[in-house]
VOBA-1610 file (N, C-alpha, C; in pm, whole numbers, padded with zeros to 5 digits, always signed):
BEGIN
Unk+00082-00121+00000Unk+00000+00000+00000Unk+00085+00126+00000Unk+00174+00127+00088Unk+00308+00227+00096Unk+00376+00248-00046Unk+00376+00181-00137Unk+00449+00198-00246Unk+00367+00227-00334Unk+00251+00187-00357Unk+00093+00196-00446Unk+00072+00358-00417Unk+00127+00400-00280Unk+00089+00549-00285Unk+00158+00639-00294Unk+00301+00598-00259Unk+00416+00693-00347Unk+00416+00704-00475Unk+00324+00603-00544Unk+00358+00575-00695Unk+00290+00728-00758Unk+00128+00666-00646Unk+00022+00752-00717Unk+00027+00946-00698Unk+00136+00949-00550Unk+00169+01090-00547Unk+00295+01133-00649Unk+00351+01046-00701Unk+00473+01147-00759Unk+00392+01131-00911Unk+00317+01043-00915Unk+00264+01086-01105Unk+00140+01191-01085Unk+00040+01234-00940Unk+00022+01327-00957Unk+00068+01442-00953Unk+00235+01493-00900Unk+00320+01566-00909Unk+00321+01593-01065Unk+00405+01486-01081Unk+00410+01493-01269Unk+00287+01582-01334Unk+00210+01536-01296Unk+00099+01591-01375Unk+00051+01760-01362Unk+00044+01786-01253Unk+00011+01916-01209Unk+00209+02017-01273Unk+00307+01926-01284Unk+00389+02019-01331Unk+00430+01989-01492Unk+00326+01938-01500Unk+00325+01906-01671Unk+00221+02029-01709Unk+00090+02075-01622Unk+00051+02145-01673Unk+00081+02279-01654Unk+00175+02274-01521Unk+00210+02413-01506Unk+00331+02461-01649Unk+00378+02373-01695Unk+00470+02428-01799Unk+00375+02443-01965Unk+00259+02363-01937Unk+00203+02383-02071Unk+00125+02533-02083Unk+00089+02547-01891Unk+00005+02653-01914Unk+00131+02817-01953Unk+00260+02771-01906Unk+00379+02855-01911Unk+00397+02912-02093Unk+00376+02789-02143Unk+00401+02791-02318Unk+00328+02851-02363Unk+00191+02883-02294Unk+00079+02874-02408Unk+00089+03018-02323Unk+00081+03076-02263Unk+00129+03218-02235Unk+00241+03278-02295Unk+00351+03191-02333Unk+00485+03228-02395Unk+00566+03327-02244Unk+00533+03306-02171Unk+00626+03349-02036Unk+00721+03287-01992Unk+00844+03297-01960Unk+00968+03258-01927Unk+00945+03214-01774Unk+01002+03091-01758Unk+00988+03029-01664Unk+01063+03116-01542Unk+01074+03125-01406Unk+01171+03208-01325Unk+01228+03103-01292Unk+01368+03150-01273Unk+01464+03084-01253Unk+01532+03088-01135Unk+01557+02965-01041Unk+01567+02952-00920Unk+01698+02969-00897Unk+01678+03064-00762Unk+01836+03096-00706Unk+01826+03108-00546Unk+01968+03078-00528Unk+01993+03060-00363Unk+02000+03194-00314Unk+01926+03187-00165Unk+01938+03315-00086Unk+02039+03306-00014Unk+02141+03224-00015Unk+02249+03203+00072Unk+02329+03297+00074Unk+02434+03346+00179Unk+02510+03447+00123Unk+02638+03419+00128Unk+02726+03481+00030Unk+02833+03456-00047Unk+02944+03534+00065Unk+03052+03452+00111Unk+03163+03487+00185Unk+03219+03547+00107Unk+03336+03663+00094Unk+03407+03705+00044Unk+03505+03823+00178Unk+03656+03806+00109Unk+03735+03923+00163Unk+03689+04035+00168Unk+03661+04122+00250Unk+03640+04270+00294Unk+03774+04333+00323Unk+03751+04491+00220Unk+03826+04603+00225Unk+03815+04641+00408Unk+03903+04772+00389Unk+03956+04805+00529Unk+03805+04903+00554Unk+03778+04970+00410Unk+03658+05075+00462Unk+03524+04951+00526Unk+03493+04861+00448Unk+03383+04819+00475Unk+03399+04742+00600Unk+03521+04725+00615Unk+03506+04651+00808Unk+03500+04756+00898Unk+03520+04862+00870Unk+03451+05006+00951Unk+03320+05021+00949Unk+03291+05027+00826Unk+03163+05067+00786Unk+03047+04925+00863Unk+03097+04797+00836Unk+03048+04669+00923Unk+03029+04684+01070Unk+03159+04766+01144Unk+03143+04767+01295Unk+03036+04859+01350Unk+03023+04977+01271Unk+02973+05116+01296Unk+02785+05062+01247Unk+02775+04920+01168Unk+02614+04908+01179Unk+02616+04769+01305Unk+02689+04739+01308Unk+02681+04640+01435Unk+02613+04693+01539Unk+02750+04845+01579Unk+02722+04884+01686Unk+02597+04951+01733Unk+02540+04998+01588Unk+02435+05108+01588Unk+02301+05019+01591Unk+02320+04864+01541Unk+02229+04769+01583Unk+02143+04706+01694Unk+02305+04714+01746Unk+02254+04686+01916Unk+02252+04761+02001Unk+02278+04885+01919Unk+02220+05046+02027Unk+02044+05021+02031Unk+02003+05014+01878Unk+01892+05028+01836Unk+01813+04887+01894Unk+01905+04777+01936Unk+01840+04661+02040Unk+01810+04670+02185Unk+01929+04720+02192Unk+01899+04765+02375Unk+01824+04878+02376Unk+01748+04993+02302Unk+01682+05084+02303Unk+01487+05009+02298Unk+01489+04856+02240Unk+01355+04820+02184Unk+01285+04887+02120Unk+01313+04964+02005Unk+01305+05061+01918Unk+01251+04934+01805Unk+01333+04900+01774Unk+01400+04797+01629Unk+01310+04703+01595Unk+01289+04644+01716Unk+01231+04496+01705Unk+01076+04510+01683Unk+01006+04588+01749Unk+00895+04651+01730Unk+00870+04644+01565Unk+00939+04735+01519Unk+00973+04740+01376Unk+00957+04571+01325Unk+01060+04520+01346Unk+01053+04398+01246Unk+00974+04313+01284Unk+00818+04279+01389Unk+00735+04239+01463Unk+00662+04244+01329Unk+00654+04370+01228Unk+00535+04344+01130Unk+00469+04497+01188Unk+00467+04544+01278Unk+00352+04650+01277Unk+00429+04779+01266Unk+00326+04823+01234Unk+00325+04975+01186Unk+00320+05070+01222Unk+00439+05201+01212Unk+00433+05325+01327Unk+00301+05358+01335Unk+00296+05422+01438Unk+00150+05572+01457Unk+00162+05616+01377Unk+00086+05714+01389Unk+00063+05861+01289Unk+00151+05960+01420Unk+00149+05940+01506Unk+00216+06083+01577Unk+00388+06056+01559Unk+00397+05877+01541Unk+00588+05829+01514Unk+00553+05911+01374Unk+00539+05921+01310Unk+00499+05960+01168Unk+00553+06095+01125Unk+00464+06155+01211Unk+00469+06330+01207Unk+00613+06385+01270Unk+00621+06281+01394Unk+00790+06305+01445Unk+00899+06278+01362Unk+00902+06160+01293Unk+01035+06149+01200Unk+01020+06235+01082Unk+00888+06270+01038Unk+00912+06355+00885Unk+00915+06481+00984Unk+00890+06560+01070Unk+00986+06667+01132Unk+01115+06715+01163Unk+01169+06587+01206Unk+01284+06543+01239Unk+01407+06544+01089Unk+01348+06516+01028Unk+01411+06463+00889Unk+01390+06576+00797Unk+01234+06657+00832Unk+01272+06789+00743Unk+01321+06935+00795Unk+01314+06918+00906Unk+01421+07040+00967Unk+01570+07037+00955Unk+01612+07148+00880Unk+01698+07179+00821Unk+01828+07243+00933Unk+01984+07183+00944Unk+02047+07221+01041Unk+02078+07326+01030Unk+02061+07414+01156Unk+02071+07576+01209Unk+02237+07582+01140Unk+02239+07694+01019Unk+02389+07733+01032Unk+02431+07825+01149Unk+02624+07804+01151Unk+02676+07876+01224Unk+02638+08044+01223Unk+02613+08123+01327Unk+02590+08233+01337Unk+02689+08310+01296Unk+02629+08432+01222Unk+02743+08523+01160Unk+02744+08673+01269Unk+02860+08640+01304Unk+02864+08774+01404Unk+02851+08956+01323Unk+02744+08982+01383Unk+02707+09101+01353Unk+02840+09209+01363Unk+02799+09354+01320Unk+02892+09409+01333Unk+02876+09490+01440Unk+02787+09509+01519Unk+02770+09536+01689Unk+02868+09441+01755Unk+02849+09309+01724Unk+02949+09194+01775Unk+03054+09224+01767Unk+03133+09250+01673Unk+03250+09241+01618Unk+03319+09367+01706Unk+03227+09509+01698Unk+03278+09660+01755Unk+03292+09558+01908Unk+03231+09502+01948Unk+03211+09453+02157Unk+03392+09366+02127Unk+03382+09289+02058Unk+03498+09183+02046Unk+03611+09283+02013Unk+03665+09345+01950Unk+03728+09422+01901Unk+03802+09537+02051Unk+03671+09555+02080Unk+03649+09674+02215Unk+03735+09607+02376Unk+03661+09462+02346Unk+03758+09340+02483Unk+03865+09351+02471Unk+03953+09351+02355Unk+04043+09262+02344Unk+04198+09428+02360Unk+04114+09584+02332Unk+04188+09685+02379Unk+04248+09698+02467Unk+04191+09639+02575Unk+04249+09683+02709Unk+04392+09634+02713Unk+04387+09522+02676Unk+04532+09445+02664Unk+04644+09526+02603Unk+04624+09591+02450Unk+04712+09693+02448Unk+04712+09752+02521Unk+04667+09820+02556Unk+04639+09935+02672Unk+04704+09925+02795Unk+04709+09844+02840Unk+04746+09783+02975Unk+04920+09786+02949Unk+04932+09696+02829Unk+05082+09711+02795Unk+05125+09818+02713Unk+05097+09954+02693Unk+05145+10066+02642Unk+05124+10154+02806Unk+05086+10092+02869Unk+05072+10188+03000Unk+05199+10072+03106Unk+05213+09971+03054Unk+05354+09911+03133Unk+05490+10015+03088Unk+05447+10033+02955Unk+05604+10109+02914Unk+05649+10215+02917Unk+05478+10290+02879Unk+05502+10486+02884Unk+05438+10516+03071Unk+05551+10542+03159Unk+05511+10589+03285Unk+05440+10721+03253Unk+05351+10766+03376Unk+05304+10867+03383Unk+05391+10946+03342Unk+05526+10971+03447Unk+05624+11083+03421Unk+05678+11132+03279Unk+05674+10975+03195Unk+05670+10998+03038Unk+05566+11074+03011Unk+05443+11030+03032Unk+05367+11060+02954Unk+05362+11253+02944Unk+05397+11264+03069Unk+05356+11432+03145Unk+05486+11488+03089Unk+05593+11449+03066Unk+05723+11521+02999Unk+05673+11535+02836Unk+05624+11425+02779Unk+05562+11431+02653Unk+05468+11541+02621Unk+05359+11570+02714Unk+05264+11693+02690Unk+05367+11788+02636Unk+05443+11798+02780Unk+05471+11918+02848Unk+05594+11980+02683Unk+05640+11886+02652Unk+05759+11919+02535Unk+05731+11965+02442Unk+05573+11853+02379Unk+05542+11917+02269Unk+05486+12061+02263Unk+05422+12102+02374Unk+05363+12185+02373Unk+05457+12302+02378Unk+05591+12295+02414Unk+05673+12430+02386Unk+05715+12407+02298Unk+05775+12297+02197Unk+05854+12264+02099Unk+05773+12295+01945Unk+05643+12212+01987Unk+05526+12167+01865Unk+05615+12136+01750Unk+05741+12033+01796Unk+05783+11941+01699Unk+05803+11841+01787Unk+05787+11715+01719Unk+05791+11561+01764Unk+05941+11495+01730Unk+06008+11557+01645Unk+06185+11589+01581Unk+06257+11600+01726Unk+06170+11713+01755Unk+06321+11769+01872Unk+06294+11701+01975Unk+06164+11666+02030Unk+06113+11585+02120Unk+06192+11518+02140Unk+06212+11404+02049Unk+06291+11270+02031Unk+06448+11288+02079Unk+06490+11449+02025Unk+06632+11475+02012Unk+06651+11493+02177Unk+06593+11620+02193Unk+06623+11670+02305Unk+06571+11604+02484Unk+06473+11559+02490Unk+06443+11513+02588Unk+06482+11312+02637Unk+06470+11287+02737Unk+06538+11209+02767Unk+06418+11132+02846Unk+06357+11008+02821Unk+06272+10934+02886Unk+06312+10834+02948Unk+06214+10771+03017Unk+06245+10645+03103Unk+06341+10541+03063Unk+06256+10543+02906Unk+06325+10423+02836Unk+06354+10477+02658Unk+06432+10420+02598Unk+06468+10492+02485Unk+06353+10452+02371Unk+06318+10558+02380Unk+06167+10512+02249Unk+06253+10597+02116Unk+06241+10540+02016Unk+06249+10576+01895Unk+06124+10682+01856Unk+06146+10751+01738Unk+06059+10842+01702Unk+05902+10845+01621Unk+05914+10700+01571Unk+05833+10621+01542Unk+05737+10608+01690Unk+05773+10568+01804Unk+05715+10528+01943Unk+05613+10637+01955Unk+05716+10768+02005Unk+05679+10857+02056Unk+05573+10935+01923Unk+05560+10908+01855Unk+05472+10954+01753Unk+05336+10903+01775Unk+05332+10749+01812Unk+05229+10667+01779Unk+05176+10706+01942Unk+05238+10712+02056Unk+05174+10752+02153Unk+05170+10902+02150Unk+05181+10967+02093Unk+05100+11111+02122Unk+05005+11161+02067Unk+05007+11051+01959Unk+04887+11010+01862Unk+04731+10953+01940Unk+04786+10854+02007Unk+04696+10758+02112Unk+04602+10854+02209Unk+04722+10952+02263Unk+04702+11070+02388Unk+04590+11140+02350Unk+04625+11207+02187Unk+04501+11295+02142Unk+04395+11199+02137Unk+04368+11118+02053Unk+04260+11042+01997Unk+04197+10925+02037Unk+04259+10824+02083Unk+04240+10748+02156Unk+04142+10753+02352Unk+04033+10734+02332Unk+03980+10797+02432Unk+04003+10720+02571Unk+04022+10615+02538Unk+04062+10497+02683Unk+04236+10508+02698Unk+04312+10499+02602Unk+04414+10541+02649Unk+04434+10655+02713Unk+04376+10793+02669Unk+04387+10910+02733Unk+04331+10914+02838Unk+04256+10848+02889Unk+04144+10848+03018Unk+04247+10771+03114Unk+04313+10664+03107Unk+04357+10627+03195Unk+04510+10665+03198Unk+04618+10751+03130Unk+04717+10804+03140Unk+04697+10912+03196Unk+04564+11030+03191Unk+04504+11090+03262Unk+04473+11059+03431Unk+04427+10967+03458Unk+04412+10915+03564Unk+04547+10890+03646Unk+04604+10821+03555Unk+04738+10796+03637Unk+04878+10928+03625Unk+04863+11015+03579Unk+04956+11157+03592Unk+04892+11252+03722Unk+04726+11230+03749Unk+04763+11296+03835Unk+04722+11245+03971Unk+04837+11119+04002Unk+04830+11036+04110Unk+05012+11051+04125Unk+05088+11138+04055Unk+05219+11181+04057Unk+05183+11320+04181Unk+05315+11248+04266Unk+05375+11330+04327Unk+05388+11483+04317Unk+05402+11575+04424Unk+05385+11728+04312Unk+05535+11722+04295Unk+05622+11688+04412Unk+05730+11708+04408Unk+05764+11646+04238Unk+05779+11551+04233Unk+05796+11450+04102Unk+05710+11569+03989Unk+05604+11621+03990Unk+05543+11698+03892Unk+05625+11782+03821Unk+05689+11839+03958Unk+05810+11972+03964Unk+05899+11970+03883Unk+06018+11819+03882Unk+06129+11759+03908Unk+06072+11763+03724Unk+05936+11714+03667Unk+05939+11695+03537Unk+05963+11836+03433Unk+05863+11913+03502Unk+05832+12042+03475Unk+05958+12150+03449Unk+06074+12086+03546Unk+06173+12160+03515Unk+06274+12106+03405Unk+06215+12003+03354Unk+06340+11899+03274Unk+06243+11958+03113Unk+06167+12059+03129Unk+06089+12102+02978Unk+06181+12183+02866Unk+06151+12085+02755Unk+06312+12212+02680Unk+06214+12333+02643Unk+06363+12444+02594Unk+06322+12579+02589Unk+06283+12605+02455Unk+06162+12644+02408Unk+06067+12675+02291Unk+06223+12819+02235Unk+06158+12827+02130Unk+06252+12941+02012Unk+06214+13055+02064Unk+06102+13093+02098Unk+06105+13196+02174Unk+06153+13263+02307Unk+06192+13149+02403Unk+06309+13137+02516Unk+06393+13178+02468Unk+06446+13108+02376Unk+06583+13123+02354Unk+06642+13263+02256Unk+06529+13291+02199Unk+06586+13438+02118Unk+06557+13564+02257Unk+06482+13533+02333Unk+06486+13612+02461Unk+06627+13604+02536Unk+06680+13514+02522Unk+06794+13469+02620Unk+06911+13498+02508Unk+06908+13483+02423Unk+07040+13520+02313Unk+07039+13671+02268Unk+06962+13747+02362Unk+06972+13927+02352Unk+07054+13967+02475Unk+07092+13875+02564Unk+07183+13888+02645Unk+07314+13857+02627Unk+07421+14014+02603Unk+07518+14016+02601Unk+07660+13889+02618Unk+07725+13837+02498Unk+07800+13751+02573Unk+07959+13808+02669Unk+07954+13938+02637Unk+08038+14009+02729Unk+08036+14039+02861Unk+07862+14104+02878Unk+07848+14048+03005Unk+07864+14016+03102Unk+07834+14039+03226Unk+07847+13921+03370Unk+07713+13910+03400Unk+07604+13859+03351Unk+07480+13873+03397Unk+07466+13775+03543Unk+07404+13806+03597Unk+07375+13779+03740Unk+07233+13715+03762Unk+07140+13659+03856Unk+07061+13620+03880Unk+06931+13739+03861Unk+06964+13834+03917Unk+06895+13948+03912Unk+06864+13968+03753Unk+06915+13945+03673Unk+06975+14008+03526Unk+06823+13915+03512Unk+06857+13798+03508Unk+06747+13652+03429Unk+06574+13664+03536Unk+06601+13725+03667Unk+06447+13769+03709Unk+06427+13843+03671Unk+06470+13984+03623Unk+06382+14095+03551Unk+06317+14037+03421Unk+06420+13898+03393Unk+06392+13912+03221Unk+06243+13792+03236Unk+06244+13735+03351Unk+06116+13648+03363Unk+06031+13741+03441Unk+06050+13846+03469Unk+05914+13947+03487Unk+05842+14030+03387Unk+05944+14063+03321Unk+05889+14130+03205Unk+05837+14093+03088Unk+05869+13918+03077Unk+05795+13872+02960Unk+05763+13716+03050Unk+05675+13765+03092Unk+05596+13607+03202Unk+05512+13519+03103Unk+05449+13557+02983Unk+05363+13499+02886Unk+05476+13404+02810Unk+05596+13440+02779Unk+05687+13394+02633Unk+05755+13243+02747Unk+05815+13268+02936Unk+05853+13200+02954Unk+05763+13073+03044Unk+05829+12927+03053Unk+05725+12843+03092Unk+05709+12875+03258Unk+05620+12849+03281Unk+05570+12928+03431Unk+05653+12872+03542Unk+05715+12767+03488Unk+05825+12641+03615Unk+05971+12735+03600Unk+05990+12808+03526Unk+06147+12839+03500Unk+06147+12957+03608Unk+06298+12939+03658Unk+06368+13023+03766Unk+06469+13045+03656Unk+06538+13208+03763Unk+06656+13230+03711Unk+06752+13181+03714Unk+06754+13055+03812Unk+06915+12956+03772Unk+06880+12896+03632Unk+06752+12815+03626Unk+06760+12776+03523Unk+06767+12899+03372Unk+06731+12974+03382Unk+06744+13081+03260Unk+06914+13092+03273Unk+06991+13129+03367Unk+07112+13135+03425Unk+07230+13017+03327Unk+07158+12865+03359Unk+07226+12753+03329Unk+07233+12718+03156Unk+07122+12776+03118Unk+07089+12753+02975Unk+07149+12876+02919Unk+07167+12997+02931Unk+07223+13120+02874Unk+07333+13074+02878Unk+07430+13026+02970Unk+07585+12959+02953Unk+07557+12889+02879Unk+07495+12718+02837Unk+07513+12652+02765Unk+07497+12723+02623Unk+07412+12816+02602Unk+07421+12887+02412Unk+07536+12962+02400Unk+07600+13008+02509Unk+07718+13108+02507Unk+07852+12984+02434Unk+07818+12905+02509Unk+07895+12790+02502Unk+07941+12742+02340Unk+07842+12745+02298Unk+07851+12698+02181Unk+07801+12804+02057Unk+07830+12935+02119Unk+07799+13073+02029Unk+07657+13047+01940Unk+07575+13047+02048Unk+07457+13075+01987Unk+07375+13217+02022Unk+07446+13319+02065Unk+07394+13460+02124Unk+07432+13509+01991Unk+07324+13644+01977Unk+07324+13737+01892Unk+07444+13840+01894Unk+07558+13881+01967Unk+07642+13951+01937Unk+07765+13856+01928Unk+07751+13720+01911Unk+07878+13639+01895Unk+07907+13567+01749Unk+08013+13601+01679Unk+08033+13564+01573Unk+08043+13443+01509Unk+08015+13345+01404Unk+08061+13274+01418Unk+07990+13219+01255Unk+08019+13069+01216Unk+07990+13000+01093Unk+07834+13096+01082Unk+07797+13066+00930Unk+07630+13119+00953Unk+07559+12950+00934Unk+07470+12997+00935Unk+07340+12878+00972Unk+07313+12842+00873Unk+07335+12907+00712Unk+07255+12870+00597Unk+07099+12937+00618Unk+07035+12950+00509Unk+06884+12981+00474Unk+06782+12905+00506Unk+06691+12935+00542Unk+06572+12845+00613Unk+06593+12778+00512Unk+06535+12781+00358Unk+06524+12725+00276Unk+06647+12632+00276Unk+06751+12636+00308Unk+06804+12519+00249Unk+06827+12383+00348Unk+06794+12295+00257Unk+06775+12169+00289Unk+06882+12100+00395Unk+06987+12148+00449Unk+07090+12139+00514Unk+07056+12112+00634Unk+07058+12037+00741Unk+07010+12092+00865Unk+07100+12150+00902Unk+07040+12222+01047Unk+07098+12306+01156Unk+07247+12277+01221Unk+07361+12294+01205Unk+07508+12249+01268Unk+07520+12328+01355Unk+07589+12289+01458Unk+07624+12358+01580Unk+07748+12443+01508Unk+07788+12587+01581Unk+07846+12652+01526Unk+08079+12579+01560Unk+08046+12525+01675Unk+08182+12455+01703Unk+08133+12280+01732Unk+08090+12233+01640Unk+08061+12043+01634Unk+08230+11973+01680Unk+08304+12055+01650Unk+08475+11938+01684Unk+08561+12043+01633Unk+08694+11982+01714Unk+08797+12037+01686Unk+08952+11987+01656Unk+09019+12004+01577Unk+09122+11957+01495Unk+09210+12000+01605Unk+09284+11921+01625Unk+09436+11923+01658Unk+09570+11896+01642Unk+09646+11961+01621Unk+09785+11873+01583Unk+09855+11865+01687Unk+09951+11742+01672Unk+10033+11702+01790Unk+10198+11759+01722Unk+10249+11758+01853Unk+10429+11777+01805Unk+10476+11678+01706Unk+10415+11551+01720Unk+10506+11439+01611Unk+10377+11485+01468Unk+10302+11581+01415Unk+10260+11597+01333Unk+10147+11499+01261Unk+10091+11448+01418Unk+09963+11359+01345Unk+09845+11472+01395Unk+09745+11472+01299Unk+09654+11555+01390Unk+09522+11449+01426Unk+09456+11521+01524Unk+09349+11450+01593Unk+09223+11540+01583Unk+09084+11482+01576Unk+08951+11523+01599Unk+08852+11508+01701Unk+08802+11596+01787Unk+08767+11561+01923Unk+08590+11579+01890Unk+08525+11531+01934Unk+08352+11576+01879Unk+08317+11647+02011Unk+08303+11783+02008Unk+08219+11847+02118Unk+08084+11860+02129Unk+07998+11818+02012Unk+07876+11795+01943Unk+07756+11703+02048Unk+07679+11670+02041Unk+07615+11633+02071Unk+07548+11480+01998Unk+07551+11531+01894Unk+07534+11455+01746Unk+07689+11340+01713Unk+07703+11259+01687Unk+07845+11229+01626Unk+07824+11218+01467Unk+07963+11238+01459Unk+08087+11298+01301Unk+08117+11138+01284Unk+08134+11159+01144Unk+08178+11038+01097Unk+08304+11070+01005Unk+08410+10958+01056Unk+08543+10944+00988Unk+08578+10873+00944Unk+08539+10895+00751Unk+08601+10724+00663Unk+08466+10638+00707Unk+08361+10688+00736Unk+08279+10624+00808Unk+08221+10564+00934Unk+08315+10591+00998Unk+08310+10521+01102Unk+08291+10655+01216Unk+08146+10581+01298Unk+08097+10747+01384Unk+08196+10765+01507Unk+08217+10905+01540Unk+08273+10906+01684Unk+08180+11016+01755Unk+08159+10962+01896Unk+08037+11011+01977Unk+08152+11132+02008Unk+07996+11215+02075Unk+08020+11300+02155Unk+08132+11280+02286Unk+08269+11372+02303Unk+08348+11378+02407Unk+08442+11268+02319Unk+08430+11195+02235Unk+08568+11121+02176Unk+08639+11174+02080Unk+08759+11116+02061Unk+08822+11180+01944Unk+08885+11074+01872Unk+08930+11121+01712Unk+09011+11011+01638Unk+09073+11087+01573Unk+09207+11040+01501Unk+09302+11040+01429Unk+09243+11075+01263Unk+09315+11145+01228Unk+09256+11232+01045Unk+09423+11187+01053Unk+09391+11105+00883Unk+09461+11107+00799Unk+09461+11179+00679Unk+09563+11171+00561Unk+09588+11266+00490Unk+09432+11185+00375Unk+09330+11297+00338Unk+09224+11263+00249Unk+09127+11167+00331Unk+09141+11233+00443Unk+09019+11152+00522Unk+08881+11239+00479Unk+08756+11102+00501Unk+08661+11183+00470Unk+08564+11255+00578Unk+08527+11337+00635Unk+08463+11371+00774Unk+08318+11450+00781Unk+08270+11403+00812Unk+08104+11391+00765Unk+08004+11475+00886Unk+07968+11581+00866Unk+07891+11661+01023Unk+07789+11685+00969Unk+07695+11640+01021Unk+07525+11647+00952Unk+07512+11640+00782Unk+07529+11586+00794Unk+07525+11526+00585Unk+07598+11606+00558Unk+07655+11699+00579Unk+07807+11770+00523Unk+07969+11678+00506Unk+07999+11662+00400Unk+08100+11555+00409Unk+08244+11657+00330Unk+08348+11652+00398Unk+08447+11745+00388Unk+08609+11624+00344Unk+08678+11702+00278Unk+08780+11619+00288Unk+08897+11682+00366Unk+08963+11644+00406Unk+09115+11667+00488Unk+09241+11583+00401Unk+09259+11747+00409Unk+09410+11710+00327Unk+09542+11809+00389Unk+09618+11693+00399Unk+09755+11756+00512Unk+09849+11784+00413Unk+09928+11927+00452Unk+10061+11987+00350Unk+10158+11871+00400Unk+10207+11836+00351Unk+10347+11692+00380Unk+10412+11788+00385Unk+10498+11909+00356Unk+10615+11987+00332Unk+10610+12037+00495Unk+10486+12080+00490Unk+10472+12146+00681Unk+10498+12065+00777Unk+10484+11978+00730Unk+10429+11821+00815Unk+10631+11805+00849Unk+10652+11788+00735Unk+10816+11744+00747Unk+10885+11844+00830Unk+10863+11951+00829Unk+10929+12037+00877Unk+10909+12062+01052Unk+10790+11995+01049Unk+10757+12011+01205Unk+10779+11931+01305Unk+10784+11735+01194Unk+10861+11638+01260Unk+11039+11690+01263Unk+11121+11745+01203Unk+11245+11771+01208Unk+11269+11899+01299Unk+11161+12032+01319Unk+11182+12020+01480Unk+11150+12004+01556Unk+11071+11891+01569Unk+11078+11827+01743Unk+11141+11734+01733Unk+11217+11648+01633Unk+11294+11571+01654Unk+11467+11667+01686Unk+11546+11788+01663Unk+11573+11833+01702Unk+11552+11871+01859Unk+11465+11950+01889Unk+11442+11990+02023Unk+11421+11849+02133Unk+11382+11752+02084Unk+11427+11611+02166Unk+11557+11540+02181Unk+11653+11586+02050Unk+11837+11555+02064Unk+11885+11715+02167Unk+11807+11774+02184Unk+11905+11922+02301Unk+11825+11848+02418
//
């Protein structure tokens, strides 16, 4: 019976797939063709075993959350899961904010103080108050540089850019302000008297005789009678100390001496005695700089209070003036032969 009915199931097999291919023909439809769902081992690149760990991990995030499984159960979000992910998915990410230009003036405004703080480490009050005080008799930033003497050696470039700051700058001026007058008076004094003397001082003071013996008395009449021209800190020592120093170097109106050249010309200003030549008994001569400024010899500068040796066609250079020196050899010989004489008696 067991075999009578295997017989009779596999020829009704036969039959039902005899007609499934006739009914296939007579449609003219291509049979589908059977394939394995198995999946195929193969070597993996370096990206895709990244890309493998990173859905692993995000798998069993999405397992231990019970998010997932729900899902593959067969049923179907809400309508409110619905409305949340197409929200989610159509909101668009916030770009980075562009800082306004209110922003930028506040950021800009923070970050001042810091200069500030360190231009007020370097320029002391006492700078700052010698600085007023200079330009304001001088009203050049040239002589400033030349003539006065600060804490620390600022170049002319420096002192430009802070007196610049002083006028315009309203936080720098507010707090250099603040801190000048937390100075000492004594110290106020001590600055007040270190102020150089404006052109009008000094053509007041160069109408005084260099023949002369002027006296203390001489320099108070002359700060009584013109109290507007001199600075209100000056005594007659100091009018006293500075009338010697122009005498010194013949800058008074009845003392003779080189001329100055024409405003107009491009030359600057030379002191009327910058150095002085000397010859020695063995007939070398020497150059001493009494100047303030240093001379250059062959190039090479020599300061104020030094001296050097001139050779024959040396070149010697005093404020862009460049001169040559040239020695008589005949004089020269004659002057080594007598002191070499007067050294054999």
């Amino acid at each position: 019976l067991m075999a009578s009915g295997a017989t009779s199931r596999s020829e009704d097999e036969e039959s039902l797939a005899g007609q499934k291919r006739g009914s296939a023909q007579a449609s003219g439809a291509v049979p589908k063709r059977r394939s394995s769902s198995r999946f195929i081992k193969r070597k993996k690149f370096d990206d895709e075993l990244v890309e493998s760990s990173l859905a692993k991990s995000s798998s069993r995030a999405k397992g231990a959350g019970g998010v997932e499984p729900g899902r593959c159960s067969g049923s179907e979000p809400s309508s409110s899961e619905k409305k949340k992910v197409s929200k989610s998915v159509s909101a668009p990410i916030a770009p980075s904010p562009v800082p306004t230009p209110g922003l930028a003036k506040r950021m800009k405004k923070s970050k001042q103080p810091l200069q500030v703080t360190k231009d007020l480490g370097r320029w002391k009050p006492a700078d700052d108050l010698l600085l007023i005080n200079a330009v304001l008799q001088t009203n050049d930033l040239t002589s400033v540089h030349l003539g006065v003497k600060f804490s620390c050696r600022f170049n002319l470039r420096e002192i430009q850019e802070r007196w610049y700051a002083l006028l315009y700058d309203p936080i720098i001026s507010k707090l250099a302000c603040q801190a000048m007058r937390q100075l000492h008076p004594e110290a106020i004094a001590a600055i007040q008297s270190k102020v150089l003397f404006s052109k009008a001082e000094e053509q007041l003071l160069s109408k005084v005789g260099s023949t002369s013996q002027p006296t203390l008395d001489t320099f108070q009449e002359l700060l009584h009678k013109h109290p507007d021209v001199f600075y209100p800190s000056r005594t007659a020592k100091a009018l006293q100390l500075h009338w010697q120093l122009m005498k010194q170097y013949y800058l008074l109106d009845d003392q003779t001496g080189e001329p100055r050249g024409s405003p107009v010309s491009p030359v600057p200003r030379v002191p009327c005695r910058p150095c002085v030549i000397k010859l020695k008994n063995n007939g070398d001569f020497f150059i001493a700089n009494e100047g303030r400024r240093p001379i250059y010899i062959d190039g090479r500068p020599v300061l104020g209070g030094n001296k050097w040796k001139l050779n024959n066609n040396s070149v010697v250079e005093i404020a862009s003036l460049r001169f040559v020196f040239l020695i008589n050899q005949d004089l020269i010989a004659l002057i080594k032969a007598e002191a070499a004489k007067l050294a054999q008696q």
